[in-house]
C-alpha positions, 0 to 999 in steps of 0.5 A: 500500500505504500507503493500505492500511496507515493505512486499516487503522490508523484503522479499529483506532483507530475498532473498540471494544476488544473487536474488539483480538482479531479485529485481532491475528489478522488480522494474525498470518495471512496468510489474513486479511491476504489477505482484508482487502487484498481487501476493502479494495480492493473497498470503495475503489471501490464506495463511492462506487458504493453512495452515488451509487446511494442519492443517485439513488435517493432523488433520484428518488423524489422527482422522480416520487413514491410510486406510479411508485417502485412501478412502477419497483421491480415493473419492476425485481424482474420483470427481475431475476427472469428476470436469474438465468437470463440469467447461468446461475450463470456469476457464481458457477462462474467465479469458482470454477474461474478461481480453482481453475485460474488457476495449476495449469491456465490452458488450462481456466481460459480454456476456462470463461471462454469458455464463460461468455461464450457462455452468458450472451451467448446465454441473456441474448439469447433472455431479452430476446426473451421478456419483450419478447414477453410483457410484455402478458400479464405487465402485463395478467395478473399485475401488473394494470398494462398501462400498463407494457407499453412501460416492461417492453418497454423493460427488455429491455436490463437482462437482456442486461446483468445477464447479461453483467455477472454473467459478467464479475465472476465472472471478475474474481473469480476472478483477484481483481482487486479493485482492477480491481473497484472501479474499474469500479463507481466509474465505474459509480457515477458515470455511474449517477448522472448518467444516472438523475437526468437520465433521472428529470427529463427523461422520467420512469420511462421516463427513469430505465430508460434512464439505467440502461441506459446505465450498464450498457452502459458497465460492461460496456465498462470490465469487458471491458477489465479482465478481458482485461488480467487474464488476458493477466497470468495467461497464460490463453488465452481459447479459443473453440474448444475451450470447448464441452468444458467443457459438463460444468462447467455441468451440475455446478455451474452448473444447481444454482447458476441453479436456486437463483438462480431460486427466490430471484427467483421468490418475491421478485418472486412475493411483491411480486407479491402485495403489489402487487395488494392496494388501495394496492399500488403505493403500499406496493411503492413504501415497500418500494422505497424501504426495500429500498434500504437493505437493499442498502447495509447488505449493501454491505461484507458482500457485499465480502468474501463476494466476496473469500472466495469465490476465496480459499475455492475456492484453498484447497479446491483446494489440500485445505487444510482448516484454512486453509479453515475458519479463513477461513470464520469469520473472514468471519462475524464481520467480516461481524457486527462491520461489519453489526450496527451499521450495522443499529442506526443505520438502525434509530434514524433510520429515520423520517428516512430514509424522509422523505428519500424524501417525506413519503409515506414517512415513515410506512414506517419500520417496514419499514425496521427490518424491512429492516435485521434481515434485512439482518443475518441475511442478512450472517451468511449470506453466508460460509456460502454461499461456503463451500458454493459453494467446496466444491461443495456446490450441491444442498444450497444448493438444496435449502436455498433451496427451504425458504426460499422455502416459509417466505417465500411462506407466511408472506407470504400471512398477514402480507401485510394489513400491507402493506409491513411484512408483506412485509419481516417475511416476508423476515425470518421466512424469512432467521432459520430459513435462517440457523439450519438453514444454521449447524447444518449446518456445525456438523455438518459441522465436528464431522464434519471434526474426527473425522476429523483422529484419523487424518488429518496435517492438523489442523482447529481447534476451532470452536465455534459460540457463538464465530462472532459476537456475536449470533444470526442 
C-alpha cells in the first residue's frame, strides 16, 4: 500500500494544476479511491506487458520487413475476427454477474463461471476446426494470398486461446483481482517477448505465430491458477453440474454482447480486407500494422480502468445505487481524457520517428499514425460509456449502436480507401467521432431522464452536465 500511496503522490506532483480538482475528489470518495487502487494495480503489471509487446513488435518488423508485417497483421485481424465468437461475450457477462453475485449469491456466481468455461472451451474448439478447414478458400478467395494457407492453418491455436483467455479475465474481473491481473500479463509480457523475437529470427512469420502461441498457452496456465485461488477466497463453488441452468444468462446478455463483438471484427478485418487487395496492399496493411500498434498502447491505461469500472459499475447497479453509479461513470471519462489526450499529442509530434523505428519503409506512414492516435482518443472517451451500458444491461442498444458504426466505417472506407493506409485509419476515425457523439447524447438523455425522476424518488442523482465530462470533444 505504500507503493500505492507515493505512486499516487508523484503522479499529483507530475498532473498540471488544473487536474488539483479531479485529485481532491478522488480522494474525498471512496468510489474513486476504489477505482484508482484498481487501476493502479492493473497498470503495475501490464506495463511492462504493453512495452515488451511494442519492443517485439517493432523488433520484428524489422527482422522480416514491410510486406510479411502485412501478412502477419491480415493473419492476425482474420483470427481475431472469428476470436469474438470463440469467447461468446463470456469476457464481458462474467465479469458482470461474478461481480453482481460474488457476495449476495456465490452458488450462481460459480454456476456462470462454469458455464463460461464450457462455452468458450467448446465454441473456441469447433472455431479452430473451421478456419483450419477453410483457410484455402479464405487465402485463395478473399485475401488473394494462398501462400498463407499453412501460416492461417497454423493460427488455429490463437482462437482456442483468445477464447479461453477472454473467459478467464472476465472472471478475474469480476472478483477484481487486479493485482492477480497484472501479474499474469507481466509474465505474459515477458515470455511474449522472448518467444516472438526468437520465433521472428529463427523461422520467420511462421516463427513469430508460434512464439505467440506459446505465450498464450502459458497465460492461460498462470490465469487458471489465479482465478481458482480467487474464488476458493470468495467461497464460490465452481459447479459443473448444475451450470447448464444458467443457459438463460447467455441468451440475455451474452448473444447481444458476441453479436456486437462480431460486427466490430467483421468490418475491421472486412475493411483491411479491402485495403489489402488494392496494388501495394500488403505493403500499406503492413504501415497500418505497424501504426495500429500504437493505437493499442495509447488505449493501454484507458482500457485499465474501463476494466476496473466495469465490476465496480455492475456492484453498484446491483446494489440500485444510482448516484454512486453515475458519479463513477464520469469520473472514468475524464481520467480516461486527462491520461489519453496527451499521450495522443506526443505520438502525434514524433510520429515520423516512430514509424522509422519500424524501417525506413515506414517512415513515410506517419500520417496514419496521427490518424491512429485521434481515434485512439475518441475511442478512450468511449470506453466508460460502454461499461456503463454493459453494467446496466443495456446490450441491444450497444448493438444496435455498433451496427451504425460499422455502416459509417465500411462506407466511408470504400471512398477514402485510394489513400491507402491513411484512408483506412481516417475511416476508423470518421466512424469512432459520430459513435462517440450519438453514444454521449444518449446518456445525456438518459441522465436528464434519471434526474426527473429523483422529484419523487429518496435517492438523489447529481447534476451532470455534459460540457463538464472532459476537456475536449470526442
Amino acid at each position: 500500500m505504500q507503493d500505492f500511496s507515493s505512486l499516487r503522490k508523484t503522479l499529483r506532483k507530475l498532473t498540471p494544476r488544473r487536474c488539483e480538482g479531479l485529485w481532491l475528489r478522488l480522494e474525498a470518495s471512496p468510489l474513486g479511491e476504489r477505482l484508482v487502487r484498481g487501476t493502479f494495480w492493473s497498470v503495475s503489471g501490464t506495463m511492462v506487458s504493453r512495452a515488451l509487446g511494442l519492443a517485439a513488435a517493432v523488433l520484428a518488423a524489422r527482422i522480416v520487413g514491410k510486406m510479411v508485417y502485412g501478412e502477419l497483421g491480415i493473419i492476425q485481424s482474420t483470427v481475431g475476427m472469428l476470436g469474438t465468437l470463440a469467447g461468446f461475450g463470456m469476457s464481458t457477462t462474467t465479469s458482470k454477474f461474478v461481480a453482481e453475485l460474488r457476495e449476495k449469491d456465490r452458488n450462481r456466481a460459480g454456476r456462470i463461471i462454469a458455464l463460461s468455461s464450457v462455452t468458450s472451451w467448446l465454441i473456441s474448439l469447433m472455431l479452430a476446426g473451421c478456419l483450419i478447414y477453410l483457410a484455402p478458400w479464405l487465402c485463395q478467395r478473399t485475401l488473394a494470398a494462398p501462400q498463407l494457407t499453412p501460416y492461417v492453418r497454423i493460427s488455429a491455436p490463437l482462437l482456442v486461446l483468445g477464447g479461453i483467455n477472454g473467459a478467464q479475465l472476465g472472471v478475474l474481473l469480476g472478483f477484481e483481482a487486479f493485482k492477480s491481473i497484472a501479474r499474469v500479463s507481466c509474465l505474459t509480457g515477458v515470455a511474449n517477448f522472448a518467444l516472438v523475437t526468437a520465433g521472428a529470427l529463427s523461422l520467420g512469420l511462421p516463427g513469430i505465430i508460434w512464439g505467440m502461441i506459446l505465450a498464450q498457452s502459458f497465460g492461460c496456465l498462470l490465469n487458471l491458477r489465479a482465478l481458482r485461488i480467487e474464488a476458493m477466497g470468495y467461497g464460490v463453488p465452481i459447479s459443473f453440474s448444475s451450470c447448464v441452468i444458467e443457459l438463460p444468462v447467455v441468451w440475455r446478455f451474452s448473444v447481444p454482447a458476441v453479436l456486437t463483438e462480431i460486427v466490430i471484427s467483421a468490418v475491421g478485418w472486412g475493411t483491411a480486407t479491402m485495403l489489402v487487395r488494392r496494388p501495394n496492399g500488403y505493403s500499406e496493411m503492413g504501415v497500418f500494422n505497424a501504426a495500429n500498434q500504437w493505437f493499442n498502447a495509447a488505449l493501454w491505461l484507458p482500457m485499465m480502468i474501463g476494466g476496473v469500472a466495469l465490476p465496480m459499475l455492475s456492484e453498484r447497479l446491483g446494489a440500485e445505487d444510482d448516484r454512486s453509479s453515475v458519479k463513477l461513470l464520469w469520473l472514468s471519462v475524464k481520467i480516461n481524457a486527462v491520461v489519453a489526450t496527451p499521450i495522443a499529442v506526443l505520438g502525434c509530434l514524433a510520429s515520423p520517428y516512430i514509424m522509422e523505428s519500424y524501417g525506413i519503409g515506414f517512415k513515410s506512414g506517419w500520417p496514419t499514425l496521427v490518424a491512429v492516435l485521434l481515434t485512439a482518443v475518441c475511442l478512450s472517451l468511449e470506453f466508460p460509456i460502454g461499461q456503463f451500458l454493459s453494467a446496466s444491461g443495456r446490450m441491444w442498444l450497444g448493438f444496435y449502436s455498433n451496427v451504425g458504426w460499422a455502416v459509417v466505417f465500411i462506407g466511408s472506407n470504400a471512398l477514402l480507401l485510394r489513400w491507402g493506409s491513411l484512408g483506412l485509419a481516417s475511416a476508423r476515425l470518421l466512424a469512432y467521432l459520430l459513435h462517440g457523439l450519438f453514444i454521449f447524447v444518449f446518456v445525456s438523455i438518459f441522465m436528464i431522464s434519471k434526474k426527473a425522476t429523483t422529484h419523487k424518488s429518496p435517492i438523489a442523482m447529481p447534476e451532470v452536465s455534459t460540457s463538464a465530462v472532459v476537456p475536449t470533444e470526442p
